[in-house]
Structure formats: C-alpha cells, structure tokens
N, C-alpha and C positions, 0 to 999 in steps of 0.2 A: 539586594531586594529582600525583605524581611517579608517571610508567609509564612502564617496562621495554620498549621496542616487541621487543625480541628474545623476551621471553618467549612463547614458544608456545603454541598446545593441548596439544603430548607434553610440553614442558617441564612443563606445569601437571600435568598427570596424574601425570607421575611424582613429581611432590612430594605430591601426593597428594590586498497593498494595493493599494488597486487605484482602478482607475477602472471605466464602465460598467455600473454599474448603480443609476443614479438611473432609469434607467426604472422598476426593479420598487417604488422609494418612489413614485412616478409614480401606479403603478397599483394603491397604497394599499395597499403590501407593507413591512415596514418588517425586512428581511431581518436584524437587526443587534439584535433585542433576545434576548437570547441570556445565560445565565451566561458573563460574560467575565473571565477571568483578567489580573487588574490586573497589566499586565508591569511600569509602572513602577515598583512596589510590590515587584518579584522584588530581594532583594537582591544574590542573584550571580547572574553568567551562566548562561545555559543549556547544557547539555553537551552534545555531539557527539561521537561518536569517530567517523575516519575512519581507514582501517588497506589495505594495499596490502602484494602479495606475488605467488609461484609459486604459493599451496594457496589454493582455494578456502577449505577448511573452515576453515584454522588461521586464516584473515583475520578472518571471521566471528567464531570464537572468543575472537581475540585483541580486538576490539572490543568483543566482552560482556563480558571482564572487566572492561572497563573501570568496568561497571554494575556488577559482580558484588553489592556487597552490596545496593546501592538495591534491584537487580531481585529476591533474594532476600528483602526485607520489603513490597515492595509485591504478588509473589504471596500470600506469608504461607500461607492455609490454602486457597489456591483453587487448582483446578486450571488445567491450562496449554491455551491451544487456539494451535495452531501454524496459521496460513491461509495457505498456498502462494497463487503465482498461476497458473491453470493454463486464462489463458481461452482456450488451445486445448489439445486433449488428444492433439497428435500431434506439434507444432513445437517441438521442445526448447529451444529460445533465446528463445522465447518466455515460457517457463515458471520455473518455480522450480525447479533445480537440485538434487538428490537432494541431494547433497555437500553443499548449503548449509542443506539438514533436518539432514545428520547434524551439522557445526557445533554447529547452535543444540541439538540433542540432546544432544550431548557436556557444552553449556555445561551444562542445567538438571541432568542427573545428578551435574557436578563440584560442582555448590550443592546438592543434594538436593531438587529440584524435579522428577524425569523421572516419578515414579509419577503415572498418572492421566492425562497428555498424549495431548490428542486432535491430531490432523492433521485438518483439515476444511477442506473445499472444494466448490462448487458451480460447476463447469467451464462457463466460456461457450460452448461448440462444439459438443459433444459429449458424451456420457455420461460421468459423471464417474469411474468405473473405468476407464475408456479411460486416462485422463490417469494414472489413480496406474499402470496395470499399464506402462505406453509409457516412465513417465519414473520407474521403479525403486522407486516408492514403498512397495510391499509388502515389499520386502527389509527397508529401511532400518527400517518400523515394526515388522517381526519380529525385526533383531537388536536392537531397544531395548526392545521387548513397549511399544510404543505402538499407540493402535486410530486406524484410519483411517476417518472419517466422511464418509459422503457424505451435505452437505448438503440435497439436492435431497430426501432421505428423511427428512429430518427434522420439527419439531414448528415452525410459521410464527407467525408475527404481521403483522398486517398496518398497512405507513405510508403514509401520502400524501404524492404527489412534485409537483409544478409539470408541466405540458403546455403549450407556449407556442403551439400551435396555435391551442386555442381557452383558453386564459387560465384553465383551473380545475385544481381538486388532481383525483387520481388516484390509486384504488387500486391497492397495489403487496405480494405477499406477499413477507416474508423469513424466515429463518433465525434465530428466534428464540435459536438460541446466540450468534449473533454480537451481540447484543444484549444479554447477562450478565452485564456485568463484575460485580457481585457478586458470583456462584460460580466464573469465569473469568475467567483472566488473558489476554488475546488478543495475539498478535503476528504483526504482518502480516511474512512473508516476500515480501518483494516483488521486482520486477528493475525494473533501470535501463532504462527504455523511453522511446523517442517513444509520441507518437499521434495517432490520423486524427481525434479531436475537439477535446480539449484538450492538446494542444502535448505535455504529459507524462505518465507514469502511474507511481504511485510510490506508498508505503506508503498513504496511504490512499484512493487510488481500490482497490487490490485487496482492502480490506475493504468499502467503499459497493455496490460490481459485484459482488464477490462474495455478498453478501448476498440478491440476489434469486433466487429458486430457480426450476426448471422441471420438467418434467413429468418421469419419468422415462423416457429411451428417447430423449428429445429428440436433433435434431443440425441441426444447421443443414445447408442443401444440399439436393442431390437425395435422399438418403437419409430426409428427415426422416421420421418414423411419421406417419401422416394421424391427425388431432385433437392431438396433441401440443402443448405449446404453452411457451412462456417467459416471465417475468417482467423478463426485463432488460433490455428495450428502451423497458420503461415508466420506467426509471429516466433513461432519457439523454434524455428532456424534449420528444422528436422535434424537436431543432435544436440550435445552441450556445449559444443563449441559456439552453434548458432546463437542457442537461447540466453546467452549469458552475454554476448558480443549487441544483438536485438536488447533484451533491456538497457544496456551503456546504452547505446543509438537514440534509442527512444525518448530517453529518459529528459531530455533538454525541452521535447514540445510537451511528452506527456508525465508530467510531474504534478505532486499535488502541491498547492500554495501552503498547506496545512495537513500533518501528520497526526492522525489520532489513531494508536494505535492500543485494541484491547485484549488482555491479555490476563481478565479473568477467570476466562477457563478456555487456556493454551491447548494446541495439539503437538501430538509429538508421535512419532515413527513416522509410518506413512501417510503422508499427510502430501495433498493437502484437505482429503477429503476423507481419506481409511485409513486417517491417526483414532487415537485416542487421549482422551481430555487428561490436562495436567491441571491441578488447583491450584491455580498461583497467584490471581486474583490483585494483578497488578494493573497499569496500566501505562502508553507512555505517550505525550502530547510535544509537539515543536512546530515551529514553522521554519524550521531546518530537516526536511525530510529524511534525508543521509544521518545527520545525528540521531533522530530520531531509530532508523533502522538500523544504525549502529551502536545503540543503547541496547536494543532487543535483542539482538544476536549476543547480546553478552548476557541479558535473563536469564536466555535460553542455553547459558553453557558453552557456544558453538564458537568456537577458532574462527575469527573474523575473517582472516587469509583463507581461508576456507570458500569463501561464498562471493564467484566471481564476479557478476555483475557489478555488486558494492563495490568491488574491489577497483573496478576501471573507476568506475562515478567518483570512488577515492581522487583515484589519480587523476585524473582528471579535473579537477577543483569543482565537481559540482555541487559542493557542500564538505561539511566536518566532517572529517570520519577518526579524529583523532579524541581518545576521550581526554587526554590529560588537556584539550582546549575546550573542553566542556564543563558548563556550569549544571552538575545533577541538582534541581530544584523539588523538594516534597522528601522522597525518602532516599538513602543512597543505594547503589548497585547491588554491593555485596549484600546485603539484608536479603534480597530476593533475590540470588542467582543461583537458576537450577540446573539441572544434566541433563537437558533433553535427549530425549531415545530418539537418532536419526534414522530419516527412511533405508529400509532394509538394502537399497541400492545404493548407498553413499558411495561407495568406491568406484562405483562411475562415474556419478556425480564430478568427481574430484580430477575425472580426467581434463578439465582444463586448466588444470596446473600445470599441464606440460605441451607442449604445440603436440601437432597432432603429426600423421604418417601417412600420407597419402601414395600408394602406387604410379 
C-alpha cells in the first residue's frame, strides 16, 4: 500500500508470550483453550499505522486513513461506540484527549460512519460526568450531534473473573454495550501509559476496566457517598497474579474491534494517573488490537516479556504480537522509541513471572 504521509485531515476534507503461568494449568486451569486465530495461516502481515506530528487530531486522522476502507466495511450497518479512557475524571494527561475524540470523529464522518456514534465510558474515580464535563467532552459531542453515555447507567450483564486470594470465580457486573459487537462497532481510544499493576495500559486494558460499572454517585476518597459501591476492583483479581490472568480472560468478549491509541503526550512513572507527561507526540491505529499494543510497548521502551496480560493474549492467538509479521505503515518504530520511566513498583509488577507460593 502506497501512503501520502503528508496527506492530512484538512487536506482529506478538502477533497472531499510469555512465561508464568503454568501455575494456573497447575491448579487445573487450562487458560488457552480459546477460538485462536491460526497466525500462521494469516497470509500477509498484519497492519499497524504509526503516524507522528505538531496536531494531535490530524495524527490520529492521518493513521485512520490508513484503515479507511477495511474500517468502513467492517462497521458496515452497525453503529460506532467510541470508549475514551477517563479512569480519573479530573487529571487531564491521564485521559483521553478531547482533540483525539474529534480526530476519530472527523475520521467516521469523512467515511459516513458518524450518525449513530455513541462516546461511552464508565470513569474509574469519579462520576462519570465529572470526566466528560472536566475534559470538553460535551462540546466536542455537540458539535458532531454524538450522544454521550454514561456507562455506569446503563443495561449490565454479569461475567466471572479469577480472585487469587482464595482461588474461585467471581461475580463481576459490566456494561453490557461493551459487549455488542454485533450492533456495535467498538474502538478503544486509549493513551500511552505506564502502570501500578501491569507494567502498561493500552487499548485493551481501557475497554477490560472500563467495562465494570459502579454505583452511580460513586468516587473514590473521602468524598465517597456511604453504601455506594464499585465493580472494578473485582476485576484486578486482588493481586498480579489475578490482574494479569482477568485481562487474558476478558479479553475474548471485551476487546475493541479497533485500536486508536494516543500517544501525544505519554505518561510514564507512575501512572496511570500520578505519571508524568512525556512529549512523544506519536500516535498508533490497527484493527489488530494486540499489534497495536504491541507496537506501543515498544514506543515506550518496555521488554514486551515483561507485561503479562499481552503475553498470555500472545500465546494464545488472540491477535499478532510478533512485530517481524507486522507491516509498521506512516513512520517506523525506531524513529520514536523512548525509555519510559516505570511505576516506582515495577518489581512487583514483574512477580508474575514466576508462579506464585502459596502456604
């Protein structure tokens, strides 16, 4: 495929694997029997755009062309759910980037995909209007007449997650939209982040977390409303062993159809919410979720064997995790790969690298 990297958003418009976890085969879990997508069997590469500039949005933009028609037949008749990450509703660098809603807005209207587009999200911190009204969200869905959904109000279903406390499944309600791809097309807007569990956080931890909903009124802190309560603590498995085991799990129903991931101004230490910004001003777009989170963990510097979740979803065939079967589309890796400073707890982090020791 032959791309224009000069081609713009204005321009367009105006034309018009892992190791550690043979413990859970151990304890008669067989994490891996799964509809797996036969990679050897994929004739050509898998695609990656990666795109770098001054404009948030036209980055964004210029990456989705890339897709432009695949994304346009694989929505077909369904409508579009945009999932920001917004698991604080006050920390702007944190979150998902207004500018990088309008991007992927611009995009679906230039294909005739924006009627019908919901923005939905179920805010980890705080009430989830906090987060749309804090970080612009209400402009952006008025000047495009998209509706903005607050998850936490929505219609659940309920999955069971792993507890490595005591070794049994666990009720967990979610967001039964996020669960749709039938009638919806999903695409995780995510940000380039460290984290205090698993090393990184990237297109599909922000659909897995965002999926469990809470009370509404909820906030974490002193403020919290007494009985209130949250769903998304039961997701992280109370340990690393859980959290990392719960995303692989998860990841088959709650996965985005499409990976936008932005990564103009990265976080890095502790993150995912008390990092601080790196200026890297890249950006990375696939409808191979896995490749795409597999491209960003290399941005960011980080030892891919490192970050276990990916690492089962590797092995698992839930997508590419291998880059030498990846087609990098826009700019290549090495041009933008930085050192990210990881959360100050890394070395806990990294205990599910090895099975664990239970008394």
């Amino acid at each position: 495929m032959h791309f224009n990297q000069r081609e713009s958003r204005r321009a367009f418009l105006k034309s018009g694997i892992g190791v550690g976890i043979g413990w859970l085969a151990a304890a008669g879990v067989d994490p891996f029997i799964r509809r797996s997508r036969a990679l050897a069997a994929q004739p050509d590469r898998t695609r990656v755009a990666l795109m770098s500039g001054d404009d948030r949005t036209d980055n964004l933009f210029r990456a989705l062309q890339v897709f432009r028609q695949e994304i346009a037949q694989a929505i077909g008749s369904r409508r579009v759910i945009i999932k920001p990450n917004n698991v604080s509703v006050d920390v702007q660098l944190s979150a998902t980037h207004a500018d990088a809603l309008v991007g992927i807005l611009e995009f679906l209207k230039s294909i005739g995909k924006l009627e019908g587009t919901l923005i939905a999200e179920s805010a980890g911190t705080g009430p989830t209007p906090e987060g749309f009204s804090n970080f612009g969200y209400y402009q952006v869905a008025d000047k495009y007449g998209v509706k903005l959904v607050d998850l936490d109000e929505a219609e659940t279903e309920t999955l069971y997650v792993f507890d490595e406390r005591d070794m049994q499944p666990h009720a967990m309600r979610v967001a039964r939209l996020l669960l749709n791809h039938k009638d919806f097309y999903l695409i995780s807007a995510a940000v380039l982040k460290t984290h205090d569990r698993v090393v990184a956080t990237l297109s599909l931890k922000n659909i897995v977390f965002g999926a469990p909903v809470k009370d509404l009124g909820f906030r974490w802190g002193p403020k919290r409303k007494p009985g209130t309560t949250t769903q998304k603590p039961i997701a992280h498995g109370s340990g690393i062993y859980g959290i990392n085991y719960n995303l692989f799990a998860l990841a088959e129903k709650l996965h985005p159809d499409l990976a936008v991931i932005d990564g103009f101004a990265g976080m890095e230490g502790n993150g995912p919410v008390g990092g601080t910004p790196v200026d890297h001003r890249v950006c990375v777009v696939s409808p191979d979720w896995l490749a795409a989170d597999r491209v960003a963990v290399e941005l960011m510097g980080i030892d891919f064997a490192k970050v276990g979740y990916l690492n089962y979803c590797a092995r698992a065939g839930l997508g590419q995790a291998d880059l030498a079967q990846m087609e990098i589309l826009g700019e290549p890796i090495d041009r933008h790969r930085r050192q990210y400073r990881l959360h100050s707890n890394v070395e806990n982090q990294l205990r599910w690298l090895q099975p664990p020791s239970w008394s």
